[in-house]
ROLOKE-791078 format. One line per field, with one value per atom (N, C-alpha, C): residue number from 1; atom name; x, y, z. Coordinates in steps of 0.1 Angstrom, whole numbers, plus 5000, padded with zeros to 4 digits. Each point is the difference from the previous one (the first is absolute). Example, Ala and Ser with C-alpha at 12.3 -4.5 7.8 and 13.67 -1.06 7.14 Angstrom:
i: c(1, 1, 1, 2, 2, 2)
at: c(N, CA, C, N, CA, C)
px: c(5132, 4991, 5009, 4996, 5009, 4992)
py: c(4943, 5012, 5012, 5011, 5011, 5011)
pz: c(5078, 5000, 5000, 4993, 5000, 5008)
This chain:
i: c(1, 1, 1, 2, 2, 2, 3, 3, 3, 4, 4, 4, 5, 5, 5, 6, 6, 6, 7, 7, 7, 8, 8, 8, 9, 9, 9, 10, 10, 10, 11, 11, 11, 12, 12, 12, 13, 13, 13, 14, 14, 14, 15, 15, 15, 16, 16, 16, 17, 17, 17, 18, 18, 18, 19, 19, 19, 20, 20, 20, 21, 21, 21, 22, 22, 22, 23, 23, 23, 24, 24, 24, 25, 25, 25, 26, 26, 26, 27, 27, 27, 28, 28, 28, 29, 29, 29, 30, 30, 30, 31, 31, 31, 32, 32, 32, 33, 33, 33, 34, 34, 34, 35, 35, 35, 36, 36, 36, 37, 37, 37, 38, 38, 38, 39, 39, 39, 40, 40, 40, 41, 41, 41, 42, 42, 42, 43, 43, 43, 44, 44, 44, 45, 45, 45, 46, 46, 46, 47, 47, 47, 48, 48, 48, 49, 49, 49, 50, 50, 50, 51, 51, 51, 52, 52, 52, 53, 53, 53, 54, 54, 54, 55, 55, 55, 56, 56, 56, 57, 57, 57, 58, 58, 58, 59, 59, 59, 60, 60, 60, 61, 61, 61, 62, 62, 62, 63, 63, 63, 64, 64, 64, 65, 65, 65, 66, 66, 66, 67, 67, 67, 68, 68, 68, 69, 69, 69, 70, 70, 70, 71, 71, 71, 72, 72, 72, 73, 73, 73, 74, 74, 74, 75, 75, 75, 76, 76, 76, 77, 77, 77, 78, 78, 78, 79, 79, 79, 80, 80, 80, 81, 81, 81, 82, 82, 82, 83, 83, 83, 84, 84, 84, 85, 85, 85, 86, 86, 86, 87, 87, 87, 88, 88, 88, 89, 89, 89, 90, 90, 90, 91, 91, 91, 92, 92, 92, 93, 93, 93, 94, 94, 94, 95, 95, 95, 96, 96, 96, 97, 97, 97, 98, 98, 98, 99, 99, 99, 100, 100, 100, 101, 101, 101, 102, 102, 102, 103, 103, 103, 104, 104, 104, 105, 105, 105, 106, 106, 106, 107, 107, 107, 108, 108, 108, 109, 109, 109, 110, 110, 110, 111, 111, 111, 112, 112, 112, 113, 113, 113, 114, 114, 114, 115, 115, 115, 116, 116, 116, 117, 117, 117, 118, 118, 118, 119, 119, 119, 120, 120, 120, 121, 121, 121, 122, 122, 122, 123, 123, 123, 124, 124, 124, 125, 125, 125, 126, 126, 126, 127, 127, 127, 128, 128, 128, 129, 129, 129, 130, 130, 130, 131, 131, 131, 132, 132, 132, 133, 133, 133, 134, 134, 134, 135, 135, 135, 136, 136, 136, 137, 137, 137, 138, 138, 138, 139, 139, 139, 140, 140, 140, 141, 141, 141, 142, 142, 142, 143, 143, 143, 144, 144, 144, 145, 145, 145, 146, 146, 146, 147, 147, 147, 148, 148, 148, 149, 149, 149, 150, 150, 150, 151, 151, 151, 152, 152, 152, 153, 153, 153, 154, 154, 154, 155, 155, 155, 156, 156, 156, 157, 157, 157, 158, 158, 158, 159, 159, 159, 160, 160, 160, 161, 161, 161, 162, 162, 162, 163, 163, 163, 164, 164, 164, 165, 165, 165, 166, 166, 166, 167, 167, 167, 168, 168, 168, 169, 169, 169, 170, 170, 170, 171, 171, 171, 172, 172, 172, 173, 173, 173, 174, 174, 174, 175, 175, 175, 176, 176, 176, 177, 177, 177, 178, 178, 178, 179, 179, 179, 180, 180, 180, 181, 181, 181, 182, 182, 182, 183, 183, 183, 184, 184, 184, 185, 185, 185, 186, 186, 186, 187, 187, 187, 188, 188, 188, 189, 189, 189, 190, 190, 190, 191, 191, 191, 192, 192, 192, 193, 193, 193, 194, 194, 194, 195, 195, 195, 196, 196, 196, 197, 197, 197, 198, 198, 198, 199, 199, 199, 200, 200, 200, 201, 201, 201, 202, 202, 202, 203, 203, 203, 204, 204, 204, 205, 205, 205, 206, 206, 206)
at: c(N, CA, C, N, CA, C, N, CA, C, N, CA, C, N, CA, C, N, CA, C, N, CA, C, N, CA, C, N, CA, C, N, CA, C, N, CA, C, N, CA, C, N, CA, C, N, CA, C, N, CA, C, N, CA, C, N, CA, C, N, CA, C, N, CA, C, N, CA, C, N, CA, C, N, CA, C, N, CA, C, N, CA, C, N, CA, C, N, CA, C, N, CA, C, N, CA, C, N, CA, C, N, CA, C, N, CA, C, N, CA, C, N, CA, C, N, CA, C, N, CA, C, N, CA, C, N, CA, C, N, CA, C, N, CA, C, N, CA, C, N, CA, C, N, CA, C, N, CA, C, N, CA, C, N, CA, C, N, CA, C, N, CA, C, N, CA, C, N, CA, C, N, CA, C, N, CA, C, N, CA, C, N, CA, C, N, CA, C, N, CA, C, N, CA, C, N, CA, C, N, CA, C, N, CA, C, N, CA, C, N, CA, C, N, CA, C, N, CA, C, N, CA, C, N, CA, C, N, CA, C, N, CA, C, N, CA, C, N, CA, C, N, CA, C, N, CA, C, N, CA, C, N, CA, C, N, CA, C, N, CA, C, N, CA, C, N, CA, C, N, CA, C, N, CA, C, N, CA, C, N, CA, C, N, CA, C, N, CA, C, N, CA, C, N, CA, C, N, CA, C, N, CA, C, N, CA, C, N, CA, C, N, CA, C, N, CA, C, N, CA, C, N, CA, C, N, CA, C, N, CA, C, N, CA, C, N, CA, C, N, CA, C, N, CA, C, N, CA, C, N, CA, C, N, CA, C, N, CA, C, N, CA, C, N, CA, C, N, CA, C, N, CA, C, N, CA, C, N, CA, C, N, CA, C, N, CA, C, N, CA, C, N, CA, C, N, CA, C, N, CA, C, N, CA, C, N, CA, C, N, CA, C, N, CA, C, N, CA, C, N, CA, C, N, CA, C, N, CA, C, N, CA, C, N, CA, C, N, CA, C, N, CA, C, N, CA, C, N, CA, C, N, CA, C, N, CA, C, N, CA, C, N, CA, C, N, CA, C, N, CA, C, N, CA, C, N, CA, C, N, CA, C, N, CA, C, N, CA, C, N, CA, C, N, CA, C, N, CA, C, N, CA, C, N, CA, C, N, CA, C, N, CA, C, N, CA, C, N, CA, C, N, CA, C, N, CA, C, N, CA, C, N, CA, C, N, CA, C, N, CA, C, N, CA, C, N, CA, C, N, CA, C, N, CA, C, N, CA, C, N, CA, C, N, CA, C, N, CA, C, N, CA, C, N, CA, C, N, CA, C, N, CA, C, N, CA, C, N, CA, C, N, CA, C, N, CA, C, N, CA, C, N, CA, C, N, CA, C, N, CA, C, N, CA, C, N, CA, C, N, CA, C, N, CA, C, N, CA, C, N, CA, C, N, CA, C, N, CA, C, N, CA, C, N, CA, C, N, CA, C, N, CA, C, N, CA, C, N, CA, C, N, CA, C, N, CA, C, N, CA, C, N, CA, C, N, CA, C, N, CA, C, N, CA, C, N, CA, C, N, CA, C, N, CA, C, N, CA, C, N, CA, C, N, CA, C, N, CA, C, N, CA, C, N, CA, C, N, CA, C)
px: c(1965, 5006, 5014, 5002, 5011, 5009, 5011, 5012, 5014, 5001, 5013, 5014, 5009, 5011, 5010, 5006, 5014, 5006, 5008, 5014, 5014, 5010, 5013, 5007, 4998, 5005, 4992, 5003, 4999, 4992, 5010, 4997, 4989, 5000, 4982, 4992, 4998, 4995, 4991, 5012, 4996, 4994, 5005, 4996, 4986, 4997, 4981, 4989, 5009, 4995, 4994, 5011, 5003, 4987, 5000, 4994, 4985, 4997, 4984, 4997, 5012, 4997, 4984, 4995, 4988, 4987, 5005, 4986, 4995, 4991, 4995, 4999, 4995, 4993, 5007, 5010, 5016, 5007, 5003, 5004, 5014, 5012, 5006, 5008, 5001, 5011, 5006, 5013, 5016, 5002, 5010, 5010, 5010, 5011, 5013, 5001, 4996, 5001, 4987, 5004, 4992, 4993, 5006, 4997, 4990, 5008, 4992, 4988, 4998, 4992, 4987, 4998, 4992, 4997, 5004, 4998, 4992, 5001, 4996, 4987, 4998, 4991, 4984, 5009, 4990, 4994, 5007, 4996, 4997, 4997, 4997, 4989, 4999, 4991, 4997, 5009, 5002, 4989, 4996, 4989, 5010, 5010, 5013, 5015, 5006, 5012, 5009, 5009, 5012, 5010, 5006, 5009, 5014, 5011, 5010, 5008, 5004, 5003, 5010, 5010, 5013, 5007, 4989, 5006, 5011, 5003, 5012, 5004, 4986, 4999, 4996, 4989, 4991, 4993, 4995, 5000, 4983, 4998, 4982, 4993, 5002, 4991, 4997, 5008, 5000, 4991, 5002, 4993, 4984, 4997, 4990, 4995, 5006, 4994, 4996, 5005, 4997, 4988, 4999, 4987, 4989, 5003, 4987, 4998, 5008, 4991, 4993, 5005, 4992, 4987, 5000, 4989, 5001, 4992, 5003, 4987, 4999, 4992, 5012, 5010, 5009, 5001, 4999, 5007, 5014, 5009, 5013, 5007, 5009, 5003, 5017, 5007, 5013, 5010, 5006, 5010, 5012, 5010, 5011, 5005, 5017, 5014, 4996, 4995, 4998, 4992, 4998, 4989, 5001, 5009, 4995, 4988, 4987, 4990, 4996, 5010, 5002, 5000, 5003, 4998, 4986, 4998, 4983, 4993, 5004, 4987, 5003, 5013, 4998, 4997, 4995, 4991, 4990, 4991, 4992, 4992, 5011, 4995, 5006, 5004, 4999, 4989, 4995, 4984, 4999, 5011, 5001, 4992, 4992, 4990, 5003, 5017, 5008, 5015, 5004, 5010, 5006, 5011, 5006, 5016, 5005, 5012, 5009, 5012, 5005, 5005, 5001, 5009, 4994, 4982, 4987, 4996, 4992, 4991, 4996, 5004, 4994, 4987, 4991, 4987, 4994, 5012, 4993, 4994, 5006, 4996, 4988, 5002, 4984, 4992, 4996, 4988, 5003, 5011, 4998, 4994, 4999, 4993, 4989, 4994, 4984, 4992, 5010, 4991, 5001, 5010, 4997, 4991, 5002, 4988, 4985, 4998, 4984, 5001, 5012, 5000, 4998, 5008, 5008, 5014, 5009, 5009, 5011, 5012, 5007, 5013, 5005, 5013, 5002, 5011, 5003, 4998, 4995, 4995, 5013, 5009, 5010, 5001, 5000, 5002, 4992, 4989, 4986, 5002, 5004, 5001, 5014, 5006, 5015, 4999, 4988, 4998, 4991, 4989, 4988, 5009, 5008, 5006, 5014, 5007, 5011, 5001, 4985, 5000, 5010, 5009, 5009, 5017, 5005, 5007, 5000, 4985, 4994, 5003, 4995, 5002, 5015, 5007, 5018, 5005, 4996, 5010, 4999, 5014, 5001, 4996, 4999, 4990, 4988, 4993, 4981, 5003, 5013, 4995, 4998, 5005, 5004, 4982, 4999, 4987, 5004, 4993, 5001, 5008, 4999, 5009, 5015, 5000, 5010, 5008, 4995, 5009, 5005, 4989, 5003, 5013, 5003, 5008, 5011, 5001, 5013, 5004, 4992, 5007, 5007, 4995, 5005, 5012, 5000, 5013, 5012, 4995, 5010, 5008, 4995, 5001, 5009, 5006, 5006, 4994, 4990, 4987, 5002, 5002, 5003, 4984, 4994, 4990, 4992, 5007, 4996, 4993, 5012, 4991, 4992, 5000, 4988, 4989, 5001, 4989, 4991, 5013, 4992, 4989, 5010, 4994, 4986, 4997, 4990, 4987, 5005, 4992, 4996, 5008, 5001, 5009, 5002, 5012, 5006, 5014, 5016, 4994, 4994, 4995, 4991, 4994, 4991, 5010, 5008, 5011, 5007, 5007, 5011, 4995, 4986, 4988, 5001, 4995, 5000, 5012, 5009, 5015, 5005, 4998, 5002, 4991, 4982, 4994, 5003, 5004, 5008, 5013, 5006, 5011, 4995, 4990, 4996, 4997, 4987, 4992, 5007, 5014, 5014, 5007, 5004, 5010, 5012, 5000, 5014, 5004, 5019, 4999, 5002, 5002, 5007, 4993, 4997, 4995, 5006, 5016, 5007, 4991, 5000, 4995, 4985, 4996, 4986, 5000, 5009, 5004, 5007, 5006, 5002, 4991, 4992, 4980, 4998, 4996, 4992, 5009, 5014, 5004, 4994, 5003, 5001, 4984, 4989, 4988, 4992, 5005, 4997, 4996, 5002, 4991, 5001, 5018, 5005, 4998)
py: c(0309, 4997, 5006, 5007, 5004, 4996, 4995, 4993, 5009, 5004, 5003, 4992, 5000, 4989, 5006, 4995, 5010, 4990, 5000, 4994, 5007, 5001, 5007, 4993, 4987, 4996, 5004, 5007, 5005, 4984, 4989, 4990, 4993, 5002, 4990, 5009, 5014, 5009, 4994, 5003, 4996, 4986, 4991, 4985, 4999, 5013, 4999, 5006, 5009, 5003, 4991, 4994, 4986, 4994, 4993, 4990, 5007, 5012, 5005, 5008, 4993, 5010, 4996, 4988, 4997, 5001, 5007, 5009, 5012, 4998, 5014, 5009, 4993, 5014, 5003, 4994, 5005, 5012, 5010, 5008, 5006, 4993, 5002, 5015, 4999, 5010, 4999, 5003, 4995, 5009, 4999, 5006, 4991, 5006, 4991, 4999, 5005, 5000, 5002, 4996, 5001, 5015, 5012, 5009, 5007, 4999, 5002, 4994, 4982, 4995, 5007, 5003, 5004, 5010, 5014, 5006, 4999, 4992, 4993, 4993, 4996, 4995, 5011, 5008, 5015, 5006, 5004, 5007, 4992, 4982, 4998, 4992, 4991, 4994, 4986, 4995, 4987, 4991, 4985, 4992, 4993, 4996, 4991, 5004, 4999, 5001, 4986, 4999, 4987, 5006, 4990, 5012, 4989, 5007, 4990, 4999, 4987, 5000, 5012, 4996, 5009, 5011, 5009, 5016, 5008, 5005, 5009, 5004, 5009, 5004, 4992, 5006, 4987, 4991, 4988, 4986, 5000, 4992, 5003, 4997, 4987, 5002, 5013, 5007, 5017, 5011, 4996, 5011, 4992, 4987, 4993, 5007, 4998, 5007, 5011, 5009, 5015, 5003, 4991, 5000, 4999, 4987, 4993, 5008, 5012, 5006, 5010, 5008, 5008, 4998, 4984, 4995, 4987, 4997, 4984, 4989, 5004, 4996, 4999, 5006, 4995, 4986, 4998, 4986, 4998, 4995, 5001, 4980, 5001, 4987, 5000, 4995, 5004, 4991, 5003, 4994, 4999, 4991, 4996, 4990, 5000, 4989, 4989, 5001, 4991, 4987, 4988, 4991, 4995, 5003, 4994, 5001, 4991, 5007, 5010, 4997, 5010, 5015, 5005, 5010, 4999, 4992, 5000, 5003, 4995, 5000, 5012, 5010, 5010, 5013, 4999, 5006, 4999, 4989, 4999, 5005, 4997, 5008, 5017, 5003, 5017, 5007, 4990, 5004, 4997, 4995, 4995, 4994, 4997, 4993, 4988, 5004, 4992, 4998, 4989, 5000, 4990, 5006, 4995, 5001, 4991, 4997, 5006, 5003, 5003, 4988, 4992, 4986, 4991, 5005, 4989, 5000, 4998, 5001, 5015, 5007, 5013, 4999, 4991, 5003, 5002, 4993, 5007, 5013, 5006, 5016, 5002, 4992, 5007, 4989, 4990, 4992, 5011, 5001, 5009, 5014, 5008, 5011, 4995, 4994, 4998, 4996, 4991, 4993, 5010, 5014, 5005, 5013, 5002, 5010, 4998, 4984, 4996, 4998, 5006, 5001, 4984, 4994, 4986, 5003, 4988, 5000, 4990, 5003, 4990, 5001, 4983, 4995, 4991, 4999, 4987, 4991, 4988, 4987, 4990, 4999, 4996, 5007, 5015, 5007, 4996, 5001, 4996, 4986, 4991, 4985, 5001, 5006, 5002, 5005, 5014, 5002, 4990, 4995, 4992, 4986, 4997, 4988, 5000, 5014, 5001, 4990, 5005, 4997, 5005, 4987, 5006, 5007, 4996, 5009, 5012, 5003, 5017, 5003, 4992, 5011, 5000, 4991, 4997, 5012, 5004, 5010, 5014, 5006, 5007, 5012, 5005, 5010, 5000, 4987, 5002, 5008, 4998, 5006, 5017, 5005, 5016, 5003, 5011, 5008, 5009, 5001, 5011, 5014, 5007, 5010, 4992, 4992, 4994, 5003, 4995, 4990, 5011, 5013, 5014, 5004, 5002, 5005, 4991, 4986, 4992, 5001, 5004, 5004, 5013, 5007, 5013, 4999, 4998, 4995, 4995, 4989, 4992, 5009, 5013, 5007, 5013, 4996, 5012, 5011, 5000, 5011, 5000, 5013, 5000, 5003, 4994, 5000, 5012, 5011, 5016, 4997, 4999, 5001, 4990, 4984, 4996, 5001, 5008, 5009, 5009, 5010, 5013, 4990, 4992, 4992, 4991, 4993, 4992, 5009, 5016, 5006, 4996, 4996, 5000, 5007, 4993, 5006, 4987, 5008, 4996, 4991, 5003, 4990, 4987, 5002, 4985, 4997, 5006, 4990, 4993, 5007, 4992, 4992, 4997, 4995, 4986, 5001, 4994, 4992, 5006, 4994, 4988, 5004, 4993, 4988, 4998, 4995, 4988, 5004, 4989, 4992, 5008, 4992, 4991, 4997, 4991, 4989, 5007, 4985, 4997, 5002, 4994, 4997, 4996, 4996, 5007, 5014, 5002, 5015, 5005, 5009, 5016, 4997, 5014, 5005, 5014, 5001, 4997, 4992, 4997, 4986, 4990, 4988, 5000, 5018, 4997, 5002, 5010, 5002, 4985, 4995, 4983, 4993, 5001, 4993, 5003, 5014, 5008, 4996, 4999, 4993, 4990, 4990, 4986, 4996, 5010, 4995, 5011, 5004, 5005, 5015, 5002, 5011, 5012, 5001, 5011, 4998)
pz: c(9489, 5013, 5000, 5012, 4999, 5011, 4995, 5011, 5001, 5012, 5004, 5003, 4992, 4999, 5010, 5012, 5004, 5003, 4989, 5005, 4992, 5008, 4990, 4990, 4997, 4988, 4989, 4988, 4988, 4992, 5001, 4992, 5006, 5009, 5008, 4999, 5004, 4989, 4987, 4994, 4983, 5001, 5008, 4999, 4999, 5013, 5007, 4985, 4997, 4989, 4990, 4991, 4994, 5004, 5011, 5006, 5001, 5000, 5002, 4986, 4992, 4985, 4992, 5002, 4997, 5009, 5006, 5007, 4999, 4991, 4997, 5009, 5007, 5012, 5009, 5003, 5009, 4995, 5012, 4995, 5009, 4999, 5010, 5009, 5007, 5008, 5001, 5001, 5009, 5009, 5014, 5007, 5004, 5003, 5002, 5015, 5008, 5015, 5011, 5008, 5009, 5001, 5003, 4997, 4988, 4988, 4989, 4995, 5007, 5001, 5010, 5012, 5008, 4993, 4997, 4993, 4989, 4991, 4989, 5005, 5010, 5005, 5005, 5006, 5001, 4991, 4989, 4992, 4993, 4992, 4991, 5002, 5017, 5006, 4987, 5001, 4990, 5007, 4991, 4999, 5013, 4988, 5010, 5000, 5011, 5001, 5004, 4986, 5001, 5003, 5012, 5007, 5004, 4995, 5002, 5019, 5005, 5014, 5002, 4992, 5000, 4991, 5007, 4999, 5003, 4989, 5009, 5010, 5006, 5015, 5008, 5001, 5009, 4992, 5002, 4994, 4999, 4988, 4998, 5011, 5007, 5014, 5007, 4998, 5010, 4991, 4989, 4985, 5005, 5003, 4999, 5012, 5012, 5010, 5002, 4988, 5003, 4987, 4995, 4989, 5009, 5007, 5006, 5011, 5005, 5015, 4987, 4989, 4997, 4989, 4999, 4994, 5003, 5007, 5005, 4988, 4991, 4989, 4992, 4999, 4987, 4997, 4992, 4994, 4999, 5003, 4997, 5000, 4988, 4998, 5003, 5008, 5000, 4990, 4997, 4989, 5002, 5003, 5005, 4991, 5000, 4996, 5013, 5013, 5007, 5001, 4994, 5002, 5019, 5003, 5016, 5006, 5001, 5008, 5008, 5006, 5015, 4997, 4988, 4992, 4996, 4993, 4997, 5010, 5013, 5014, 5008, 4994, 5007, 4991, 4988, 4993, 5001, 5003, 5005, 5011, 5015, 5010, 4998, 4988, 5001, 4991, 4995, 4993, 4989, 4989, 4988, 4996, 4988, 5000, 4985, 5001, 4991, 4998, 4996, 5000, 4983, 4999, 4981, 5006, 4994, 5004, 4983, 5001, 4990, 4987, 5008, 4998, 4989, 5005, 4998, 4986, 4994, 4991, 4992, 4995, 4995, 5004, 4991, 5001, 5017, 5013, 5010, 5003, 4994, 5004, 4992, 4990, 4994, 5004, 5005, 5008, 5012, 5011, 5009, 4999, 4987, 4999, 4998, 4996, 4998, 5010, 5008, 5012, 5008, 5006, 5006, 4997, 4987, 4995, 5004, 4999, 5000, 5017, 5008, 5011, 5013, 4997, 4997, 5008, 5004, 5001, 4990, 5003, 4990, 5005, 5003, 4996, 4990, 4995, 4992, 5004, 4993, 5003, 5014, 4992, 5011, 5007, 5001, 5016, 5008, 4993, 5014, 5002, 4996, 5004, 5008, 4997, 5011, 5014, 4995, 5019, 5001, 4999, 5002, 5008, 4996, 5003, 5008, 5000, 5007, 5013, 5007, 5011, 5012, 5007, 5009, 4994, 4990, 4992, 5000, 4995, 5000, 5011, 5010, 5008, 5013, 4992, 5008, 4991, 4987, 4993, 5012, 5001, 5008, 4994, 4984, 4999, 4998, 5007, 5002, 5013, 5015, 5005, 5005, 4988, 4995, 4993, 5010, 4988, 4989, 4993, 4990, 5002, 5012, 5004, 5004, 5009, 5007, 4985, 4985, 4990, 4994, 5002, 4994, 5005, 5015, 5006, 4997, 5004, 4999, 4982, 4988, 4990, 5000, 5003, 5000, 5012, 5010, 5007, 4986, 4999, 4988, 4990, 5000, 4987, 5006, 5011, 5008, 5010, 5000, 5005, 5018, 5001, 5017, 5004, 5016, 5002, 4999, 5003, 4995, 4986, 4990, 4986, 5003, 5000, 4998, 5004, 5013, 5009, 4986, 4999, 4987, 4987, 4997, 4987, 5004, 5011, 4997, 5018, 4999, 5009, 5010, 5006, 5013, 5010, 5016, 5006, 5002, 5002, 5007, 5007, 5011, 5011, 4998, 4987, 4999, 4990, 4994, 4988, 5010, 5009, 5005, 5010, 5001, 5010, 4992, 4987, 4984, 5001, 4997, 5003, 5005, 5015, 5010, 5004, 4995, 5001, 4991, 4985, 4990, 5006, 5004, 5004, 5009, 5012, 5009, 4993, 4991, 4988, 4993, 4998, 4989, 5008, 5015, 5007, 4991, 4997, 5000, 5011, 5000, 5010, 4995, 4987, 4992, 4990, 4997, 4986, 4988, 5004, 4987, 4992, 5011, 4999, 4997, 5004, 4991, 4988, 4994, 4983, 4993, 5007, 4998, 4996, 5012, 4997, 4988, 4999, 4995, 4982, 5000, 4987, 4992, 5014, 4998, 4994, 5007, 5003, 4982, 4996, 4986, 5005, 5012, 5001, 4999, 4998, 4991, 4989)
């Protein structure tokens, strides 16, 4: 089985390694970026791809999205420093068929590769009891009400990105980013893009 690892830290890297060193049949790949990742993904057509939220450029949900138009059979498990659900449920609706928290358990990742190998989904036991039970909380947090692009854009906002680049980077146009933009600011009651990089702080999502 072969797993594509992308994330840019060197030491979680090595960690995944560590942690899948008793798997015979694992054979891993790395890239550091969203880019090198897709790439990597083309040419090596991995079993699964563990994919970290927060990329240098654009952020794993966007690498996830561009897997799944060119093979919407991927398996992909995303891997994040975030335990917020709200992160979990919007891996989810971007086609993830898993999710491992950085924080959590080692052995998540490896119950998460197997259940999604035998073609299965997987969260950690408390994540799924967190969204399952959030109820109205889940859905008062003001980033359930951001989709997966929305969260793309308002990070890359965060990170200095004028709507031009983040137009170039997540292929689109000018016109649906700053469409994008403006449509967040409504469902965040706020009036500036400063106070969305404020959000966008406060809310982990840089």
């Amino acid at each position: 089985m072969r797993i594509l690892i992308v994330d840019d830290h060197p030491i979680v890297a090595s960690g995944c390694r560590a942690v899948l060193a008793d798997e015979p049949e694992i054979v891993l790949l790395e890239a550091p970026d969203a880019e090198s990742g897709e790439r990597a993904f083309i040419a090596e057509r991995p079993d699964i791809c563990v994919i970290d939220i927060n990329l240098p450029t654009v952020s794993g949900f966007e690498l996830a999205r561009r897997i799944l138009i060119r093979d919407g059979s991927a398996r992909i498990i995303m891997f994040s420093m975030n335990d917020d659900p709200v992160f979990a449920a919007r891996a989810i609706d971007v086609g993830a068929k898993g999710y491992v928290s950085k924080t959590g358990d080692p052995n998540d990742l490896v119950e998460a590769v197997h259940e999604v190998a035998r073609g299965g989904a997987y969260l950690p036991p408390a994540m799924a009891r967190s969204i399952a039970f959030a109820g109205p909380a889940f859905a008062q947090s003001p980033l359930s009400k951001l989709t997966s692009r929305e969260m793309e854009i308002l990070r890359l906002l965060s990170t200095g990105k004028s709507l031009s680049e983040i137009a170039w980077l997540v292929h689109s146009s000018y016109k649906t980013v700053a469409n994008t933009s403006s449509i967040m600011r409504q469902k965040l009651g706020v009036r500036t893009s400063v106070e969305l990089v404020r959000f966008a702080i406060e809310s982990g999502v840089a």
